[in-house]
Kinemage of the C-alpha trace (Angstrom):
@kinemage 1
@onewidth
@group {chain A} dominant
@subgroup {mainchain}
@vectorlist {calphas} color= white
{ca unk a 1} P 102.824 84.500 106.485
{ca unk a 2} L 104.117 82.683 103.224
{ca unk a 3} L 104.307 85.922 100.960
{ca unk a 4} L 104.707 85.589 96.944
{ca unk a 5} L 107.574 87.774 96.774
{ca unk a 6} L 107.981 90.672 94.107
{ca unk a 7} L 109.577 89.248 90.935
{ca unk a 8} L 107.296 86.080 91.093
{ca unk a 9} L 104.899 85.774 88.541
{ca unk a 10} L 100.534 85.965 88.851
{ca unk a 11} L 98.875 83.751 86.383
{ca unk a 12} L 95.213 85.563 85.733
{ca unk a 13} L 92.339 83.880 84.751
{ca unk a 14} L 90.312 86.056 82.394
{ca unk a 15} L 91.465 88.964 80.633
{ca unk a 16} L 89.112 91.723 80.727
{ca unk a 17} L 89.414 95.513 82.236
{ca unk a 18} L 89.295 93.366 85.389
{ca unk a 19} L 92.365 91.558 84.854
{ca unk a 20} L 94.061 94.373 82.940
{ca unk a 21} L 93.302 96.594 86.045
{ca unk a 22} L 95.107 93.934 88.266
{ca unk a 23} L 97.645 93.001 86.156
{ca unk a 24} L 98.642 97.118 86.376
{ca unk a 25} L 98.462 97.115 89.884
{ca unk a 26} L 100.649 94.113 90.050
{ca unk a 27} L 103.505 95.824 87.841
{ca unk a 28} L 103.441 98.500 89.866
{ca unk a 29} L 104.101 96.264 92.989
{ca unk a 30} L 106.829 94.574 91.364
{ca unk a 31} L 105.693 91.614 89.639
{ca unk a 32} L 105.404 89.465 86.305
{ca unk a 33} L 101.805 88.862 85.023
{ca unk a 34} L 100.706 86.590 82.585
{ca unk a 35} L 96.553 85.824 81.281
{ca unk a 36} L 94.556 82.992 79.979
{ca unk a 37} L 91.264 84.942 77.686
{ca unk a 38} L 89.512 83.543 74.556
{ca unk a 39} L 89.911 86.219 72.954
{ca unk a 40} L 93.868 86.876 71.874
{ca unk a 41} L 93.366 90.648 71.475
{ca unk a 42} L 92.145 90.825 75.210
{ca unk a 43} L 92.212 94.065 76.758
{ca unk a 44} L 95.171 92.438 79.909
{ca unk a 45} L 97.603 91.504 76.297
{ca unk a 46} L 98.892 95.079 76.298
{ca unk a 47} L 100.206 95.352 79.530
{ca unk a 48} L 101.138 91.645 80.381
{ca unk a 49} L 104.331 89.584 79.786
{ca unk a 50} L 101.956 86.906 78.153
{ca unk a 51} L 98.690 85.634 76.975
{ca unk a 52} L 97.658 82.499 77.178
{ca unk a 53} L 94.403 81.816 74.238
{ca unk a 54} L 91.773 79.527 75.971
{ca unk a 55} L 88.118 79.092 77.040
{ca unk a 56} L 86.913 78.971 80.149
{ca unk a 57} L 86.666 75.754 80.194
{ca unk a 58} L 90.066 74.960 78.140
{ca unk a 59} L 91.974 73.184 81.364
{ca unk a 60} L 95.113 72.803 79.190
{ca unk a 61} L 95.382 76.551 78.774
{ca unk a 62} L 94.500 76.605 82.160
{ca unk a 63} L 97.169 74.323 83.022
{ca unk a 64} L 100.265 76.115 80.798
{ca unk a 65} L 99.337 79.200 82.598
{ca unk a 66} L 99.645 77.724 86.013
{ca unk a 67} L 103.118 75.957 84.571
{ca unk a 68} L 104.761 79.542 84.464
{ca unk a 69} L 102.934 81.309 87.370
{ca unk a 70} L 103.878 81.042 91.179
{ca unk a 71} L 99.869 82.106 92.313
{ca unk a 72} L 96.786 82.018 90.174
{ca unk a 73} L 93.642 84.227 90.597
{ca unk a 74} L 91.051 85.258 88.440
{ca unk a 75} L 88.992 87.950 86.844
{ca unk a 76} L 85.493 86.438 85.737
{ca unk a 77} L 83.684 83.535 87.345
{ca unk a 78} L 82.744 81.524 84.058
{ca unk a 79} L 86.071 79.927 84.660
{ca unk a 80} L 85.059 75.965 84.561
{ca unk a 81} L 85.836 73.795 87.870
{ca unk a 82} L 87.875 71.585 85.168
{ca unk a 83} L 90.083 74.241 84.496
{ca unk a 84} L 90.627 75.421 88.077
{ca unk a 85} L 91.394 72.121 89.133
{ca unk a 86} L 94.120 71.539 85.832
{ca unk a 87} L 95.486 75.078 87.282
{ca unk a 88} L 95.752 74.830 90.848
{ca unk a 89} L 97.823 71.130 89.867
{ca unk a 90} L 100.967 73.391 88.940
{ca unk a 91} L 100.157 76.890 91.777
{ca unk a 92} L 97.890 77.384 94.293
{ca unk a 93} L 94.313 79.110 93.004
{ca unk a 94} L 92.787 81.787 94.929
{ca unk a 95} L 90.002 81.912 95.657
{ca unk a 96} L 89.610 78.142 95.688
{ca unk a 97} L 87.719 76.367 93.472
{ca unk a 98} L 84.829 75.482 96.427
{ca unk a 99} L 84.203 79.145 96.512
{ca unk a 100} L 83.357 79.556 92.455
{ca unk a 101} L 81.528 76.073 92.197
{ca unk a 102} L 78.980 78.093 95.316
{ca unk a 103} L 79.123 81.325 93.272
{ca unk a 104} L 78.730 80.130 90.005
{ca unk a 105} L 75.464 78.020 90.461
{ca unk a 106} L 72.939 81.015 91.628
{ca unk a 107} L 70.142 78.069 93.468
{ca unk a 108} L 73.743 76.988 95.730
{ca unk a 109} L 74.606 80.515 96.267
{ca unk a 110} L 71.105 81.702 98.020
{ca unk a 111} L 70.995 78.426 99.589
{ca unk a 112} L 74.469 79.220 100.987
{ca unk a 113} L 73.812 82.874 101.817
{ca unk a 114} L 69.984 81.621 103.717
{ca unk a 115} L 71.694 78.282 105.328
{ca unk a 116} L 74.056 80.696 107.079
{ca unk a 117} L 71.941 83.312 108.019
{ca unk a 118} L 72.361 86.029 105.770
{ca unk a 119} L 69.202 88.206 104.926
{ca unk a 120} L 68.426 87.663 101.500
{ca unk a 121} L 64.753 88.099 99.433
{ca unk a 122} L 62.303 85.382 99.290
{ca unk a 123} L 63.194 83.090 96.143
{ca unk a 124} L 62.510 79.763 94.605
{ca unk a 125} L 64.566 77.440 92.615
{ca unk a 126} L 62.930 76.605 88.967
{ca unk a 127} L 63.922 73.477 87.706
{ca unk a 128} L 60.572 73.119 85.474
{ca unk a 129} L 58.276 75.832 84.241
{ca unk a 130} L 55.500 74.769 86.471
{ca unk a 131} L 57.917 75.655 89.281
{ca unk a 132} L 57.784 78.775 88.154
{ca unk a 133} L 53.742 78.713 88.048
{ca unk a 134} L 54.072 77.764 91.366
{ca unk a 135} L 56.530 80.208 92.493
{ca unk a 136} L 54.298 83.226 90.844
{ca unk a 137} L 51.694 81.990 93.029
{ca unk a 138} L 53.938 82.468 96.142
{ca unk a 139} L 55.974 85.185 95.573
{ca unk a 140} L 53.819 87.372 93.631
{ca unk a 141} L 53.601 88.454 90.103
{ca unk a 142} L 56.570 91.073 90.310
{ca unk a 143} L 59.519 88.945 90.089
{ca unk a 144} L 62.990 88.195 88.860
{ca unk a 145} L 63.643 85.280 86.596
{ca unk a 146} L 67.875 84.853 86.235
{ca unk a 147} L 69.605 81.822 84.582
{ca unk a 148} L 71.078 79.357 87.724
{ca unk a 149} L 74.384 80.181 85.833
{ca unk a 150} L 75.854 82.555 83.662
{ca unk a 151} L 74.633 85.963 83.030
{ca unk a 152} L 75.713 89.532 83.841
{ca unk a 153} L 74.822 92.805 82.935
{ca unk a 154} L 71.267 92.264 82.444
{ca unk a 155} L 72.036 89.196 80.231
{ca unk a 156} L 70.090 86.150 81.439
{ca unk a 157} L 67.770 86.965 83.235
{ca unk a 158} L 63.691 88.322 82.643
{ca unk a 159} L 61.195 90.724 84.568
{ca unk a 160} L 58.449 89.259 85.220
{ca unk a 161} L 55.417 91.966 85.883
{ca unk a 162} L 51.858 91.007 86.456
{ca unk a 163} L 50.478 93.770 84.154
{ca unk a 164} L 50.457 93.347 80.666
{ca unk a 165} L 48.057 92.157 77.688
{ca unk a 166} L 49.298 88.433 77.792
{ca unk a 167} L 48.462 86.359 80.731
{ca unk a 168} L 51.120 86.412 83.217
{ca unk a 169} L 51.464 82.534 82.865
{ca unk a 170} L 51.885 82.437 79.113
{ca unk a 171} L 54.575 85.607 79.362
{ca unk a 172} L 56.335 83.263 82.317
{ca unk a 173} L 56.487 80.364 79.838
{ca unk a 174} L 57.923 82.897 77.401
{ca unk a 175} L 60.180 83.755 79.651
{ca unk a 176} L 61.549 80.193 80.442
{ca unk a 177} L 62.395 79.565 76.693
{ca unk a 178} L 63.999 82.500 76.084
{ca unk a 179} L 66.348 81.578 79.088
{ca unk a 180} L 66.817 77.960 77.713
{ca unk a 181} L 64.492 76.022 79.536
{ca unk a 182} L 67.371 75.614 81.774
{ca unk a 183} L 67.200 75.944 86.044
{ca unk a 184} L 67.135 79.336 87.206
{ca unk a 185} L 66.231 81.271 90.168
{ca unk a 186} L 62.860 83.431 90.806
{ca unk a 187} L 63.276 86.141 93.039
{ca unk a 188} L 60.714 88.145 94.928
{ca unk a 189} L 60.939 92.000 93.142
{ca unk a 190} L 62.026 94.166 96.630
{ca unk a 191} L 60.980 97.540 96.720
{ca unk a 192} L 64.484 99.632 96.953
{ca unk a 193} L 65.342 102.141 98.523
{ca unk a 194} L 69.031 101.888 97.117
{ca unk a 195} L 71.593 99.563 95.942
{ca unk a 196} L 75.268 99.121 97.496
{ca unk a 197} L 78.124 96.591 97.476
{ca unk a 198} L 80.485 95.812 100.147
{ca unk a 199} L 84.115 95.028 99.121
{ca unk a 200} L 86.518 92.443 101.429
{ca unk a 201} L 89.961 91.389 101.089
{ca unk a 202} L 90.996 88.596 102.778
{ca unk a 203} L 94.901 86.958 102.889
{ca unk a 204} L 95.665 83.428 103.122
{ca unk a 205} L 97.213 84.232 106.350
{ca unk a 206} L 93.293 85.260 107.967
{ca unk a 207} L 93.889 89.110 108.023
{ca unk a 208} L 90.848 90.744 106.528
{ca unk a 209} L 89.780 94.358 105.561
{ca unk a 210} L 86.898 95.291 104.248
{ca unk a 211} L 85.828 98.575 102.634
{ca unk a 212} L 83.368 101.202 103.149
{ca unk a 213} L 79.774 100.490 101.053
{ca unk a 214} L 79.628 101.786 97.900
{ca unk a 215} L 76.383 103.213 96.374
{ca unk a 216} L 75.148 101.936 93.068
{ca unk a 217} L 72.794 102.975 90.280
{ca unk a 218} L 71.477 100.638 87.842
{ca unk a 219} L 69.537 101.184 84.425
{ca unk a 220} L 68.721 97.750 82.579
{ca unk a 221} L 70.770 95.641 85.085
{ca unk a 222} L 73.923 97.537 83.633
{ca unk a 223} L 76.029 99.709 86.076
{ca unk a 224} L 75.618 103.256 85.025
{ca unk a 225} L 77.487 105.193 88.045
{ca unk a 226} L 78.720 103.996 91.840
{ca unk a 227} L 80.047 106.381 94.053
{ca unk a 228} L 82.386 106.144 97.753
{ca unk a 229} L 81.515 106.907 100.069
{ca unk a 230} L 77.727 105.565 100.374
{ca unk a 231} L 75.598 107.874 102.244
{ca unk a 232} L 74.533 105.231 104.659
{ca unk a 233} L 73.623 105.860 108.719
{ca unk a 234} L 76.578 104.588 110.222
{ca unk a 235} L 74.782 101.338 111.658
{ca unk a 236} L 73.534 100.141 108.367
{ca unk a 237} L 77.283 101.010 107.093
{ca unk a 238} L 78.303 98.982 109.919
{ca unk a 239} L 75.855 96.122 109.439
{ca unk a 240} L 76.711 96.028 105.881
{ca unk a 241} L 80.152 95.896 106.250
{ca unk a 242} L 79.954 93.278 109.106
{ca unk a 243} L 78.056 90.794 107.116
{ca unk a 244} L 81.180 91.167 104.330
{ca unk a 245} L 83.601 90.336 106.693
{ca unk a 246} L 81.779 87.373 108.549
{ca unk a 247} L 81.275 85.870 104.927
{ca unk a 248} L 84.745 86.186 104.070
{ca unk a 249} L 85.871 84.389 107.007
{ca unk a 250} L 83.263 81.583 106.800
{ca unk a 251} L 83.966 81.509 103.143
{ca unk a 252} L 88.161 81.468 103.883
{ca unk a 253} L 88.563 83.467 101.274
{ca unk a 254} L 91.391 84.174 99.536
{ca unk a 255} L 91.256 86.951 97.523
{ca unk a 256} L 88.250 89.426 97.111
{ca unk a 257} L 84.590 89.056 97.894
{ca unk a 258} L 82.266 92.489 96.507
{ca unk a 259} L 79.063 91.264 98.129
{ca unk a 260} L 75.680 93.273 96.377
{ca unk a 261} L 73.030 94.254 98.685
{ca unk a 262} L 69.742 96.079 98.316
{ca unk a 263} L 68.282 98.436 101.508
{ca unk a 264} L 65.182 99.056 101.591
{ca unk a 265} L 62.473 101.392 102.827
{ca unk a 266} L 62.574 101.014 106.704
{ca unk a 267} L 66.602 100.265 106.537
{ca unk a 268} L 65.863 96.669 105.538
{ca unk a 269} L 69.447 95.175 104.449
{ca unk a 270} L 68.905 92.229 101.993
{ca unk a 271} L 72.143 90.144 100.140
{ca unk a 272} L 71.806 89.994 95.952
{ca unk a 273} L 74.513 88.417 94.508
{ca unk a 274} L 78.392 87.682 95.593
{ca unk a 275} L 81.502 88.194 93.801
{ca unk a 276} L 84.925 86.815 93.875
{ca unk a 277} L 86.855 89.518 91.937
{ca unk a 278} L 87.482 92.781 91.607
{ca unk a 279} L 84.508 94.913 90.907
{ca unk a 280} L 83.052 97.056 89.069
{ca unk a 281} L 81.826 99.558 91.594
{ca unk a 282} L 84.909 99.725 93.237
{ca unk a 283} L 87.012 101.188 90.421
{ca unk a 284} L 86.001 104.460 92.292
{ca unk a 285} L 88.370 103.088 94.621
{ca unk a 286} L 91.530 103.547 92.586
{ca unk a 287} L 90.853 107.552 92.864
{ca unk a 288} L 89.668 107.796 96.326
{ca unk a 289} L 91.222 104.910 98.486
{ca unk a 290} L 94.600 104.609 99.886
{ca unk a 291} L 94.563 101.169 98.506
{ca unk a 292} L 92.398 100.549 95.455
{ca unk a 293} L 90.639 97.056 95.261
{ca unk a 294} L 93.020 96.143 92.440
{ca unk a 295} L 96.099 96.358 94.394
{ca unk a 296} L 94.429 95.242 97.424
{ca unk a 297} L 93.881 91.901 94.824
{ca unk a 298} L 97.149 91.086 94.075
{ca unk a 299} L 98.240 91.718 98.338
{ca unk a 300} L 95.317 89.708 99.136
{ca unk a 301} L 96.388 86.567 96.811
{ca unk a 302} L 100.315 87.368 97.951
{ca unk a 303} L 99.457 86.775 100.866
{ca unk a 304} L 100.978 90.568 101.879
{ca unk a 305} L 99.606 92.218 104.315
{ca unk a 306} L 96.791 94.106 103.496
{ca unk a 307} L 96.444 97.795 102.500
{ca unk a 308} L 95.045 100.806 103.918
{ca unk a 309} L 90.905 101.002 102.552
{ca unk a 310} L 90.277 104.848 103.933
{ca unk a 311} L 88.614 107.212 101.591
{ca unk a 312} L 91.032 109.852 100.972
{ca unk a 313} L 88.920 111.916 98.972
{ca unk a 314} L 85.243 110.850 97.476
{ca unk a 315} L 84.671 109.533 94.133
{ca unk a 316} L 82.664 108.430 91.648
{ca unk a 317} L 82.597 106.263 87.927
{ca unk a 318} L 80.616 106.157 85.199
{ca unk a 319} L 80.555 103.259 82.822
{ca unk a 320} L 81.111 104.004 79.075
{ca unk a 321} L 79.530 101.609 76.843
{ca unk a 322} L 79.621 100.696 73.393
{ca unk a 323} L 76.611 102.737 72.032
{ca unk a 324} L 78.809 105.915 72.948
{ca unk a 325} L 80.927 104.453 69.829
{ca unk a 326} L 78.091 103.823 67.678
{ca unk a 327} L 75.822 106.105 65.488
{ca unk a 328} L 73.500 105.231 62.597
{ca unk a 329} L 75.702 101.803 62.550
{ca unk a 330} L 79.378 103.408 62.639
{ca unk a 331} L 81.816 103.892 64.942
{ca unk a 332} L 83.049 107.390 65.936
{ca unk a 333} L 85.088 108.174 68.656
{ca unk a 334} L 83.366 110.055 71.904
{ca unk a 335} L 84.284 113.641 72.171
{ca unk a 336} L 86.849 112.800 75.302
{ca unk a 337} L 88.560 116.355 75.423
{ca unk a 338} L 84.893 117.754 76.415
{ca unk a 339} L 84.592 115.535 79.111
{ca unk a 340} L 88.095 115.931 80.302
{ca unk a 341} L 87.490 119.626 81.057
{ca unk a 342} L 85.692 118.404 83.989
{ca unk a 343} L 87.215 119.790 86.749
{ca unk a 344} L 88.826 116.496 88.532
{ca unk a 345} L 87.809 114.294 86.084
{ca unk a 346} L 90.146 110.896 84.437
{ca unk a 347} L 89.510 108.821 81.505
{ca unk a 348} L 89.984 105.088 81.613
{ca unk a 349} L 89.658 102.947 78.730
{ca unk a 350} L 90.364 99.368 78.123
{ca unk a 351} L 91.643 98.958 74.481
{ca unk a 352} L 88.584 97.028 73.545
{ca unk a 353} L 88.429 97.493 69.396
{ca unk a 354} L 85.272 96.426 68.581
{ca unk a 355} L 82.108 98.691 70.382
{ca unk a 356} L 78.952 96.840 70.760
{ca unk a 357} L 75.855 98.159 72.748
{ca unk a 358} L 75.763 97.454 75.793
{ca unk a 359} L 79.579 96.415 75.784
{ca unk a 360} L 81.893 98.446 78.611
{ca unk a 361} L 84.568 99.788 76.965
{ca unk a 362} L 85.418 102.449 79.464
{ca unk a 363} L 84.614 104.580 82.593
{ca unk a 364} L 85.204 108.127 83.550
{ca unk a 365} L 86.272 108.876 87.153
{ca unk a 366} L 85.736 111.917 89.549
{ca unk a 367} L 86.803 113.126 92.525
{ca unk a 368} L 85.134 116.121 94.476
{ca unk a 369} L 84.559 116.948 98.421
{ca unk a 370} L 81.140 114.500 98.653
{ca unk a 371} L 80.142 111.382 97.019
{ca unk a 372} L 77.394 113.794 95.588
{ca unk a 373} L 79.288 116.322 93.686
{ca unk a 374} L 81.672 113.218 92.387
{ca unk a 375} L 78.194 112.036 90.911
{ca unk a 376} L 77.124 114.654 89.580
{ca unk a 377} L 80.792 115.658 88.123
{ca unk a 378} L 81.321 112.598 86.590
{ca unk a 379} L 77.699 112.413 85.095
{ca unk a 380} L 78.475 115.918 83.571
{ca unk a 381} L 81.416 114.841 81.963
{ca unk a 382} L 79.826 111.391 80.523
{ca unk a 383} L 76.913 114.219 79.272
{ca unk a 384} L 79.716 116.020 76.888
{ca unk a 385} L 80.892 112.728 74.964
């Protein structure tokens, strides 16, 4: 093992929650953090030595970081292949930069995840709107239509139904302008039973650990809640987390991989999307986890050895977005102290300072004796903002 030792420095690539998480996580172990964000009033500034003011694609920025850093990791995947490159000339980048070209390019990614043998839904790659014609025709009129790259949240991606006043094909051409007439994937709408991600940590050294499945619930492709433990039979749990830890080692990751899944009626287990970051449906984890997936970061890109992923205690998080801020076009603070009377309950905000819709500026946290009553804790605190 060739561990980063504490009092080196971790040069983070993106300064969101994400990287303000880690970069908290890393103080606590003993190290110096600095960022690279566009945006020089990033939530990471406030609790990192410094901040470094370039786009994702700015490999100069990229590059000063690196300069001053002795390992370099990141927090968001829009990070250009230029600017990895620039970085990992001064420190070594984890995870690599053949990992995020895969990831960031949604047609590679499926290929990827299908070419090795992972389960995933039937999809096409659009290059030109009659592919997507064509695609209708063979998946079925209930699909997804996502941007090849970019896009989160929602953002990027269309619903395609085939109900409606307008002809299916004229609402798919619709569709493909509004996403830029640019290549993008369709994919096959599954019937769910539930959503869940898988989180693994893997050193440069080859020890891996993966955590127990976390279960999800989306409204508008935006987070609302996740709770750990999921309530999985223990072979799906099993399968799930298998799958995680053979991708991590075919991947040789370094770093963390949260790996999105949908199960469906009959126990089907299908692969969504991958991640090469901390995650948001594993900030549960920093309540109920020996290790929480932020810490388990910066050990995994150490190279330490890795921590301890038992659930202690359950848990569950619920996003706060920006409309909590907002009413009739002002902002005005949430009513935390309500929601804080939760029994169990923690408040974790980000220091972002301007609240948009849609924007996450927060979460609230629970802990309780299931993953049930965490839910429905934390939901009844989010009801009291």
């Amino acid at each position: 093992m060739t561990a980063i030792e504490q009092g080196s420095t971790i040069g983070i690539l993106g300064g969101g929650q994400l990287g303000r998480m880690t970069a908290m996580a890393a103080r606590s172990l003993g190290y110096r953090v600095q960022v690279m964000d566009p945006d020089p009033s990033c939530p990471a500034r406030f609790v990192v030595d410094a901040c470094f003011v370039g786009s994702w694609d700015d490999a100069r920025a990229a590059a000063d970081l690196a300069r001053g850093s002795d390992v370099v990791t990141l927090e968001i995947e829009q990070i250009s292949i230029a600017a990895l490159e620039a970085a990992a000339r001064h420190a070594p980048v984890r995870p690599g930069k053949e990992l995020l070209a895969m990831v960031q390019d949604r047609i590679q990614q499926k290929n990827w995840l299908r070419d090795q043998g992972f389960p995933v839904g039937p999809y096409r790659a659009i290059h030109a709107e009659g592919d997507l014609l064509a695609a209708a025709a063979e998946l079925g009129g209930r699909i997804y239509l996502k941007r090849a790259r970019g896009g989160y949240d929602g953002r990027g991606q269309v619903k395609l139904d085939p109900g409606g006043e307008d002809p299916l094909e004229r609402r798919m051409a619709s569709a493909w302008r509004a996403l830029g007439e640019q290549p993008c994937v369709a994919e096959q709408a599954l019937d769910l039973e539930r959503e869940i991600s898988v989180m693994v940590a893997r050193n440069p050294s080859g020890e891996v650990r993966v955590y127990p499945a976390a279960t999800n619930h989306h409204e508008d492709q935006i987070l609302v809640w996740s709770a750990l433990p999921s309530s999985l039979p223990d072979w799906l749990e099993t399968r799930a987390q298998q799958m995680a830890i053979t991708m991590a080692r075919k991947l040789k990751l370094e770093g963390l991989l949260a790996v999105e899944m949908f199960v469906t009626p009959g126990d089907g287990l299908y692969v969504n999307e991958l991640a090469p970051r901390p995650h948001n449906s594993y900030h549960a984890s920093q309540r109920c986890c020996v290790t929480s997936q932020f810490e388990q970061a910066v050990r995994a890109v150490c190279d330490l050895p890795l921590g301890d992923v038992r659930i202690v205690r359950p848990a569950a998080i619920a996003n706060l977005l920006g409309d909590l801020w907002l009413k009739d076009g002002l902002r005005s603070e949430p009513h935390f102290d309500r929601a804080l009377s939760v029994p169990e309950v923690s408040l974790h905000l980000y220091e972002k300072h301007t609240a948009r819709a849609g924007r996450k500026m927060g979460h609230l946290s629970a802990t309780a004796n299931t993953a049930e009553e965490a839910v429905a804790r934390v939901l009844e605190a989010k009801s009291r903002l």
